[in-house]
C-alpha positions, 0 to 999 in steps of 0.5 A: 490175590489174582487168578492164576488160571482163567477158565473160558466157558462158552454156551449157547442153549446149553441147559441140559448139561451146564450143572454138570460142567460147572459143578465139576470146575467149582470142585477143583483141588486148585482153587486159584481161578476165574471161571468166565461164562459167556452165553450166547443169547441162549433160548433155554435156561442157560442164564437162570442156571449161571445166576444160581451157582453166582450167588455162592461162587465170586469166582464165577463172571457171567455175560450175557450176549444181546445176540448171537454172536457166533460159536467162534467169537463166543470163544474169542470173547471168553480168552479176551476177558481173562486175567490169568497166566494159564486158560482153557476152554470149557464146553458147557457139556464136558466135565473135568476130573478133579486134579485136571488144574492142578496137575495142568498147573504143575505140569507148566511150571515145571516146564517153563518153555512149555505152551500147554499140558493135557492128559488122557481124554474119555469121550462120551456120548449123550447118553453117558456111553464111554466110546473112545479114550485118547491117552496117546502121548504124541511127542509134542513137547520136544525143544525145536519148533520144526521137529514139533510141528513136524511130529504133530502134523505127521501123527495125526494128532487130534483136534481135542488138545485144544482143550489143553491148558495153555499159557494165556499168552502162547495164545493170545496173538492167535489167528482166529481163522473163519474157516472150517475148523478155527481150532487148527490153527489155534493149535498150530500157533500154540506148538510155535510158542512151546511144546504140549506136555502130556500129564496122564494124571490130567483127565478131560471127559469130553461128550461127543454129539455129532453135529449136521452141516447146517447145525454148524453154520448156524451156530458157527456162523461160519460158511462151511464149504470149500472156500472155508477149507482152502481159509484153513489151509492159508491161516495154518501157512500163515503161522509156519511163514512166520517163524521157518526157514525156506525150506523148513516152511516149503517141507512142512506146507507140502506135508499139511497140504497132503494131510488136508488132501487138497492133492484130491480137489485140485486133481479132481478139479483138473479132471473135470476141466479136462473133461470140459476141454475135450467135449 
């Protein structure tokens, strides 16, 4: 039987909570799935810890990176080797609850021009310490394409809902933006396919670490500076270009471009050229 559901999974040194991560995914009730494991050349135990939960689960395919290949394709190459109708991504240290597939599976069945469904989200810290839950419904699953982007660019919807459950080919086709935040853009291309369903029955825990500068462009392999915002700033225009109307595209760049605030760098860039002219 083929998989209905293609879990992607992307680790690098992910030693200390990847039991955890995998343990909650093989429990699922929905048991119709692959789930891809991808590590990065890990420096820990990452692979010892893969291999021992293989020998029991054949829904389990691991590869094994010769290198590092940065955050960014890790997660390109997990969604690239998936077989399923429906993908998410799975962070080596977050945990899903048990019914997370299954409801996410009904969701967009019975919604058949929907893109992705997620639920509430809990995040954590490295300690265990529950800080902050995310149970808002953002509106996002409404029929136009224009009303969409315009509630999820106007609510402030945040970046978690990328570990939606999505149909695979709402997603496939996406831009995989070098920027400073890839995640966007990808979010971006899934509201122009279909609506995001909220099910409060699905529930995600995601763990929360705050990562340095440096940290990020190590492990992203991605120059984190403000060329790499404007790159976000244009892949996300890229995907309105394609589908909107003239005016449908000049209204909805105006209002990315503001909530970005770009308007502060090019007016504190004016300034300073102005300051420049009359010294």
């Amino acid at each position: 039987m083929s998989k209905k559901v293609s879990i992607g999974m992307p680790v690098y040194n992910g030693g200390k909570y990847l039991s955890r991560a995998i343990e909650s995914l093989l429990n699922q009730t929905y048991d119709n799935f692959e789930l891809i494991i991808s590590d990065n050349a890990s420096e820990d135990n990452t692979s010892e810890i893969i291999q021992y939960y293989m020998k029991n689960d054949k829904r389990i395919k691991f590869f094994s990176q010769k290198k590092n290949i940065g955050a960014l394709c890790n997660f390109q190459f997990t969604l690239e080797r998936s077989i399923g109708e429906f993908f998410f991504w799975a962070p080596h240290d977050d945990w899903w609850d048990k019914h997370f597939i299954s409801e996410g599976v009904k969701s967009l069945s019975t919604s058949p021009d929907a893109s992705s469904a997620i639920g509430n989200i809990k995040i954590y810290t490295p300690n265990g310490e529950e800080i902050g839950q995310i149970n808002k419904n953002w509106e996002l699953n409404q029929t136009r394409n224009f009303v969409r982007i315009f509630k999820h660019l106007t609510n402030n919807t945040n970046d978690l809902i990328f570990y939606a459950l999505f149909r695979r080919d709402a997603i496939k086709k996406t831009i995989w933006s070098k920027s400073s935040a890839p995640e966007k853009v990808i979010i971006l291309h899934a509201l122009l396919q279909g609506g995001i369903i909220y099910n409060s029955n699905m529930e995600y825990s995601n763990q929360y670490t705050e990562k340095s500068q440096s940290y990020q462009v190590n492990t992203n392999k991605l120059p984190l500076n403000k060329q790499s915002h404007f790159l976000l700033f244009i892949d996300q225009t890229k995907e309105l270009y394609k589908w909107s109307s003239h005016w449908q595209f000049t209204l909805l760049t105006i209002i990315l471009f503001f909530s970005q605030k770009w308007h502060r760098f090019i007016i504190k860039t004016a300034i300073q050229k102005i300051k420049k002219m009359v010294q």
